[in-house]
N, C-alpha and C positions, 0 to 999 in steps of 0.2 A: 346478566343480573345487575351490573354494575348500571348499566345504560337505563333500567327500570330504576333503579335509586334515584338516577341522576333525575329523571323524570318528574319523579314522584315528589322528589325535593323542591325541583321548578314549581309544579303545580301549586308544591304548599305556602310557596311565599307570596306575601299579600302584594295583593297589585297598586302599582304606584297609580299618587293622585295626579290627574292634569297639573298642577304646579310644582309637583316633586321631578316630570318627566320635562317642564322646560326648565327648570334649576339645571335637570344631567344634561339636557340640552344645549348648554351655553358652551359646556366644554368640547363637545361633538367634535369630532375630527383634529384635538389638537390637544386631548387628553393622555398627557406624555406622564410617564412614570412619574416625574419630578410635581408636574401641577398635580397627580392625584394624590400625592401625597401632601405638597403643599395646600391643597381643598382640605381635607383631613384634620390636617393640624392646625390651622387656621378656625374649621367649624369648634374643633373640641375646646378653642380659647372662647369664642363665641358664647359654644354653652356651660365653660364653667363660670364666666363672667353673666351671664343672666341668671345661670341654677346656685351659684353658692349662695351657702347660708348667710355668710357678711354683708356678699353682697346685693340681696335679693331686697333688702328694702330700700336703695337708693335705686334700684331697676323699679319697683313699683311707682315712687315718687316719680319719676321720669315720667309714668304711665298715664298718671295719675294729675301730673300737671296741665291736660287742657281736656274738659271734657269730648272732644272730640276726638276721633282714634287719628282721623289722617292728618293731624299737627301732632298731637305728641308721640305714635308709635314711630313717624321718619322722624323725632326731633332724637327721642329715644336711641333710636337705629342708630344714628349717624356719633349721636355721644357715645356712644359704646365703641363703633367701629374707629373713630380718632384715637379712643385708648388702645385698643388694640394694634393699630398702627403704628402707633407710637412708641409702645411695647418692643415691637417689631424691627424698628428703624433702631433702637437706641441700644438692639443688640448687632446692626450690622447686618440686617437681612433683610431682604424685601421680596414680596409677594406678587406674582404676577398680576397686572390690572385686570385680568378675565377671572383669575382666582376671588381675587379683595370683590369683585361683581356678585359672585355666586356664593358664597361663604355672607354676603352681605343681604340675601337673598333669601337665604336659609334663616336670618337671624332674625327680618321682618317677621317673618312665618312661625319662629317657634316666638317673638312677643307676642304676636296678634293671638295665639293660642295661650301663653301665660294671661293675658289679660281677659281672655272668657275662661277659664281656669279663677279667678279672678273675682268673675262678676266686676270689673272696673269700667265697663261701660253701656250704655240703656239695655243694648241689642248686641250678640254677637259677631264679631268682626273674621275670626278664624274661620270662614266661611266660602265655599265656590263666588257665592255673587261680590261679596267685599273684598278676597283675598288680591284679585288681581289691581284692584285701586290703592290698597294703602301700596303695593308693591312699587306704580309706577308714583305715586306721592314722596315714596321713601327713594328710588331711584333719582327724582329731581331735584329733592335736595342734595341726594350725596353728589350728583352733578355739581350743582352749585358751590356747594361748599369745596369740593375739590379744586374746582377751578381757580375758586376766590384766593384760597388757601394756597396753591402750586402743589398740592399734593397730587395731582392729576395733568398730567401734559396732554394738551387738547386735540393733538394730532395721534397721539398714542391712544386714544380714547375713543377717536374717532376709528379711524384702524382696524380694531379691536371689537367695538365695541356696536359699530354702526346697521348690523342685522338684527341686532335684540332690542333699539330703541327705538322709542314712539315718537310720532314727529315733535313732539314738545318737547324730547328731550335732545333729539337732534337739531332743532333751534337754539336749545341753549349754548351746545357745540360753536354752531354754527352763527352765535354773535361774538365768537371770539375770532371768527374769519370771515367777514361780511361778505365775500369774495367767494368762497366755498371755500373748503378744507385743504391746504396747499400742501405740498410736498416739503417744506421748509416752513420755520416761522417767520411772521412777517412781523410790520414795526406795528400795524393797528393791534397784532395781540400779543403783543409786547408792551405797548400800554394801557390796553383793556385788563391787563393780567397785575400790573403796576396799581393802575387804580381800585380795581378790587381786593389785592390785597390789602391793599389801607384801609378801607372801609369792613375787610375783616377782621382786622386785627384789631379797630375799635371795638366793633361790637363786638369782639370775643372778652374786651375787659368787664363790660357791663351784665353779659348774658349770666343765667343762671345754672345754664351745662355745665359751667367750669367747676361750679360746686359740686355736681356731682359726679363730676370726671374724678374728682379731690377722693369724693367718697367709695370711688370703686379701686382708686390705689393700692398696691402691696397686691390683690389677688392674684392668685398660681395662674401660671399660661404658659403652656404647650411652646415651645421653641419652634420656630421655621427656618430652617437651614440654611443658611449664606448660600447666596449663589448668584457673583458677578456683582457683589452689591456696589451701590449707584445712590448717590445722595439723591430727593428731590428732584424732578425735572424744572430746570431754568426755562423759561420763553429768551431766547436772542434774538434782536431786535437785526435784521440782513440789514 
């Protein structure tokens, strides 16, 4: 009887979507207690930062500032997920880079569905044929920004990360080691990583995320547990 329940139960739960089944995908073989719990607690910071009430109209603004979805839903994505990291970091804990990937994954996926909820763009975007483009749009940038930033060590990234990326985002890796991806860092992305931070730390004075990084402040989020916490990864120049 029990085995008929269990059954019955399976059947009744709705079948995931192709993009819900590569989100579970990412962790595949390496979904240890600690990361599904740190996935967990991470998403529930995600959606109380897009679903609260405070904060839901500086998440539309965000939405809302280009009419195109694949500039402002990864500009979106990426201003939210900085807060959250930050959050993160500034309690002493950090997130594994395959978690921060898929937690960051989920968060594309539930804006692109706030914004046809919305009506904030022609046509909607929460869709099979568009979901998979803002996805790798929103991945390239958090690339980018990671690197520029040091919030991302490029050899950790690569590692990790190099079976779920598209060759453009594997490029972007891979101008930080013209050489391919080394076992050590070398001195070219030691100053590849020198240079970009300066030129992001400009235009982070100018940009108009920071206002509304400003305006998602003080909101509630889910704690993710110390473990082994590690400032930052440095690039060292052999």
């Amino acid at each position: 009887m029990a085995n008929m329940r269990s059954i019955k139960r399976a059947a009744q739960k709705p079948e995931k979507k192709p993009q819900e089944m590569k989100l579970l995908g990412l962790l595949a073989g390496r979904g240890t207690k600690q990361k599904m719990d740190q996935l967990d607690s991470y998403v529930a910071m995600v959606m109380k930062l897009i679903h609260n009430e405070e904060a839901r109209p500086a998440v539309l603004e965000m939405l809302r500032a280009d009419p195109d979805p694949m500039v402002s839903i990864p500009g979106a994505a990426n201003t939210i997920g900085t807060k959250i990291s930050k959050s993160i970091t500034d309690r002493g804990a950090k997130a594994a880079q395959d978690v921060e990937i898929a937690s960051f994954q989920f968060m594309v996926n539930d804006l692109a569905q706030l914004a046809d909820s919305e009506q904030i763009y022609a046509e909607p975007v929460a869709t099979e044929e568009k979901i998979g483009g803002l996805m790798q749009a929103s991945m390239q940038k958090y690339i980018e920004t990671g690197l520029a930033s040091r919030s991302i060590d490029p050899i950790q990234l690569q590692r990790e990360t190099e079976m779920l990326m598209n060759e453009q985002q594997k490029e972007v890796g891979m101008g930080y080691a013209p050489e391919g991806m080394p076992t050590e860092p070398t001195t070219q992305m030691a100053a590849n990583q020198e240079t970009d931070a300066a030129v992001y730390k400009e235009r982070q004075k100018t940009e108009a995320a920071q206002d509304q990084v400003s305006a998602l402040e003080g909101q509630p989020t889910e704690t993710i547990q110390p473990a082994n916490p590690q400032p930052p990864p440095n690039v060292v120049a052999q």
